[in-house]
N, C-alpha and C positions, 0 to 999 in steps of 0.2 A: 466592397467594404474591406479595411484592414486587416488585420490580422490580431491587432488589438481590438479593434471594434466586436470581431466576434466571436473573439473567446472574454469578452470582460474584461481586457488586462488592466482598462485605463483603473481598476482599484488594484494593482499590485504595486503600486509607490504612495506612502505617506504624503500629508500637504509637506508641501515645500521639494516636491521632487523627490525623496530619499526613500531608496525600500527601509519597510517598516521589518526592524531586528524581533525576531521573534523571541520568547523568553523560551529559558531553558528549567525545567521543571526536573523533576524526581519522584518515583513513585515504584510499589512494590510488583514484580514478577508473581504470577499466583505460585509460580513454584517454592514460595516460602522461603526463602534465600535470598535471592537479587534483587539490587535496589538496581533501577532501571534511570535510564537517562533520557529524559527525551524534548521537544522542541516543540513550542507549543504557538501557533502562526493563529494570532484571533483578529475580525474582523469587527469593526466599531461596533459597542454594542450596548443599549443603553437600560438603565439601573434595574435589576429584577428581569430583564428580557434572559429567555432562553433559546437558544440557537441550535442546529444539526450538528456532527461533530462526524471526522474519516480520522480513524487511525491507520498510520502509513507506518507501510514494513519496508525496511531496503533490503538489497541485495548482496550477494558475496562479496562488494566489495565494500560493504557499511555505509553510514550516513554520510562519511566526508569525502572531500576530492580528492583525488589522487595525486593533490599539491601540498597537502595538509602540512608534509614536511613535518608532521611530528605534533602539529597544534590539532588537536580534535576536541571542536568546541560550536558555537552558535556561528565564528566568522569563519570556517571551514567548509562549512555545510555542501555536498554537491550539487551544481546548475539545476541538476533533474528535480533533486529533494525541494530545493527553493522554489522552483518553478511550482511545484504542484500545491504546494502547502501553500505557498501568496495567492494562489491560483486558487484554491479553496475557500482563505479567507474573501479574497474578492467577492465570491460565488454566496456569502453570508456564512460561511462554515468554520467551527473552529477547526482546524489540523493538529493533529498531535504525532509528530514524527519519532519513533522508537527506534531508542540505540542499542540494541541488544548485543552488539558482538563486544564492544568496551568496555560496560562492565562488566563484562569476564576476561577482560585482558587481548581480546583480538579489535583494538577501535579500528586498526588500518585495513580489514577485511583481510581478503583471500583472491587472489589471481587467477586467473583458468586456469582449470583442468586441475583443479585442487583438492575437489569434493571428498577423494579418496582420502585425502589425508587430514582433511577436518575434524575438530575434537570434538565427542558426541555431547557437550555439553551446548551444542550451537544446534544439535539434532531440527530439522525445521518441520518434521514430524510429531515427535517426543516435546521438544521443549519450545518451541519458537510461539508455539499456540499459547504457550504460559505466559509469553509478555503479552498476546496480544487482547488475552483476557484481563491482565492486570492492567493495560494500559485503558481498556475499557471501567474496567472499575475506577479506575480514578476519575475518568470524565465522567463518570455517572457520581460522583463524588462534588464535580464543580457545581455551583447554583446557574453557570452561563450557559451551561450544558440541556438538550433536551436528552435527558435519559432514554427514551424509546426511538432517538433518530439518529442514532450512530452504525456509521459503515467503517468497513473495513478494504484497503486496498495494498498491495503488495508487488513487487518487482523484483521477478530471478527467483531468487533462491526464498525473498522476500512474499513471491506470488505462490510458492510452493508453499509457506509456512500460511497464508490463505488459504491452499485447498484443504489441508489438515484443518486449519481453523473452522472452518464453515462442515465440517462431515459430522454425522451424526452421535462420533464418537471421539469428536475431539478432548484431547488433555482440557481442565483449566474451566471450565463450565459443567454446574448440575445438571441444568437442562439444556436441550439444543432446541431453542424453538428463536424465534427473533425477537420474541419478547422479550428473555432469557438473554438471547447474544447479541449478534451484529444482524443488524436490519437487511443489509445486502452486502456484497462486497464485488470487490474488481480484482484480477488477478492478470498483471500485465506479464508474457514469457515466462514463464512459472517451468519449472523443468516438471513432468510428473511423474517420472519415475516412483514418487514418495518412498524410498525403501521398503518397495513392496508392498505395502502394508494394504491395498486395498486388491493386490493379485487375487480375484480367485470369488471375492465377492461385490466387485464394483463398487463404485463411486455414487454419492448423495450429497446433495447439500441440503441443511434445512432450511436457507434462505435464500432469496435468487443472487444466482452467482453469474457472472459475465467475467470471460478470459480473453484475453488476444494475444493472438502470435505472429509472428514473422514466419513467412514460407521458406524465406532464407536466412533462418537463424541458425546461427555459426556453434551457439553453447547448448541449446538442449532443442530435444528433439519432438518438430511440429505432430511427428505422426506419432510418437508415445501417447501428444495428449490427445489430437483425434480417439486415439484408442481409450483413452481413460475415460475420457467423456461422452462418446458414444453411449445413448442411452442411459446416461447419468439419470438418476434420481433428485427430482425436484427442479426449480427453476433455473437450468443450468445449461449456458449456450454457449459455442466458441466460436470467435472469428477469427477468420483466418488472413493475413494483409501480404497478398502475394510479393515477391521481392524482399518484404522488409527483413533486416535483421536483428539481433537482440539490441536490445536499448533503443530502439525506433523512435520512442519519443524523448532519448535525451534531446536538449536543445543547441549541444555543443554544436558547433560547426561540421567536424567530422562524420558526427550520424547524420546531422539533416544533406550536409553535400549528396546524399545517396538520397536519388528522384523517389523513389520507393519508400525511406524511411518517410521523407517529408509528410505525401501522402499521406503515408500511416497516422502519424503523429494529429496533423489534421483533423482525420476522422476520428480518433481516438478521444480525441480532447472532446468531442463532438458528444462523443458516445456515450463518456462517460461522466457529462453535465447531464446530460436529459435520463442519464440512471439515474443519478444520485438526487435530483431533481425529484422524480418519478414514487421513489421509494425513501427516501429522509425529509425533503423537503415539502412531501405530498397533502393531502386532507388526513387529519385524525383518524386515525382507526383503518389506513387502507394495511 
């Protein structure tokens, strides 16, 4: 079988051949302040149906390509972001892709080895959990939306603002239960360092959480998160994708050339249908 055939893809292009342009929405950060910007990829859906929904975090280096040239908008968006979002809606999901570094004035992201010098207003401990609560509340806001079948998934610095998000004592939510939050979440290379914030008394999640890393990831480091997550609290597993390096599952040519990324990317897509499957898309009340 193809590779379209078994990931879904043949629903990531519109009748008449054309990928279907996602619309671009706006909606409030719970930190009281930011109006947030985000990309909103739905799949056909008809009058009064409601559907599962994944809010996607990016990474240090934001939602757009690193061709943007200065345009950061819906026809910038990067390969990885399009991919997963069409990918979702394929899969019956809405996506809601959140730009949280541009409306604060960083839309073009941040380069390696920059983290030091980032402004704490991007914090992805502190604040980053505040879009991804606010971006939930707007989808629990839509009528297209099932309110109690929203995940949450993340990349990079994107997948670290997931492990704060889903801990027991995240920013941006009263209660942390999945009633309350996000139903599951994915967290792809996530650095976990979290500025410390969990040294001393461990990691929890209240909802299952699923991580992947590259064994040869070049930006953050595989065995911080073994160590984080070792005997984490609640349903909380990592895998490990020997070889790969960060960004594994972009689809650009330059990561998939590396036999390992491929692999990765693979499985991963693999992985994280029959999660999101499993826990958003499951029988009532699991």
């Amino acid at each position: 079988m193809s590779l379209a055939g078994l990931f879904g893809l043949q629903g990531l292009k519109s009748q008449g051949g054309r990928q279907a342009v996602p619309e671009q929405v706006q909606f409030s950060s719970t930190d009281g302040k930011t109006v947030l910007t985000g990309y909103l990829f739905k799949p056909p859906i008809e009058q009064g149906e409601q559907v599962p929904a994944v809010v996607m975090m990016h990474g240090r280096a934001g939602p757009y390509s690193s061709r943007a040239n200065g345009v950061y908008d819906v026809t910038t968006l990067s390969q990885r972001h399009q991919f997963w979002g069409r990918y979702w809606a394929a899969q019956g999901y809405i996506a809601l892709l959140v730009d949280g570094f541009g409306p604060r004035g960083y839309p073009q992201g941040f380069g390696r080895f920059s983290y030091a010098s980032r402004p704490p207003e991007l914090d992805e401990v502190s604040v980053r959990p505040l879009d991804a609560y606010g971006a939930l509340a707007y989808l629990r806001s839509r009528a297209d939306v099932a309110a109690d079948r929203i995940g949450l998934q993340g990349w990079s610095n994107g997948g670290s603002a997931t492990l704060a998000s889903m801990a027991p004592d995240a920013p941006g939510i009263a209660k942390h239960t999945p009633a309350d939050g996000f139903r599951a979440a994915l967290a792809f290379y996530p650095a976990c360092g979290l500025k410390d914030h969990f040294a001393g008394i461990g990691y929890s999640a209240y909802a299952p959480l699923r991580v992947f890393v590259g064994t040869a990831d070049e930006e953050i480091s595989p065995r911080a998160c073994r160590l984080l997550l070792a005997g984490a609290g609640g349903d909380v597993q990592i895998h490990l994708y020997p070889g790969a390096t960060h960004d594994f599952d972009d689809p650009g040519r330059q990561r998939q050339a590396i036999p390992a990324n491929a692999v990765a990317r693979h499985d991963v897509i693999q992985q994280a249908t029959s999660f999101f499957q499993e826990w958003l898309a499951g029988p009532p009340g699991k």
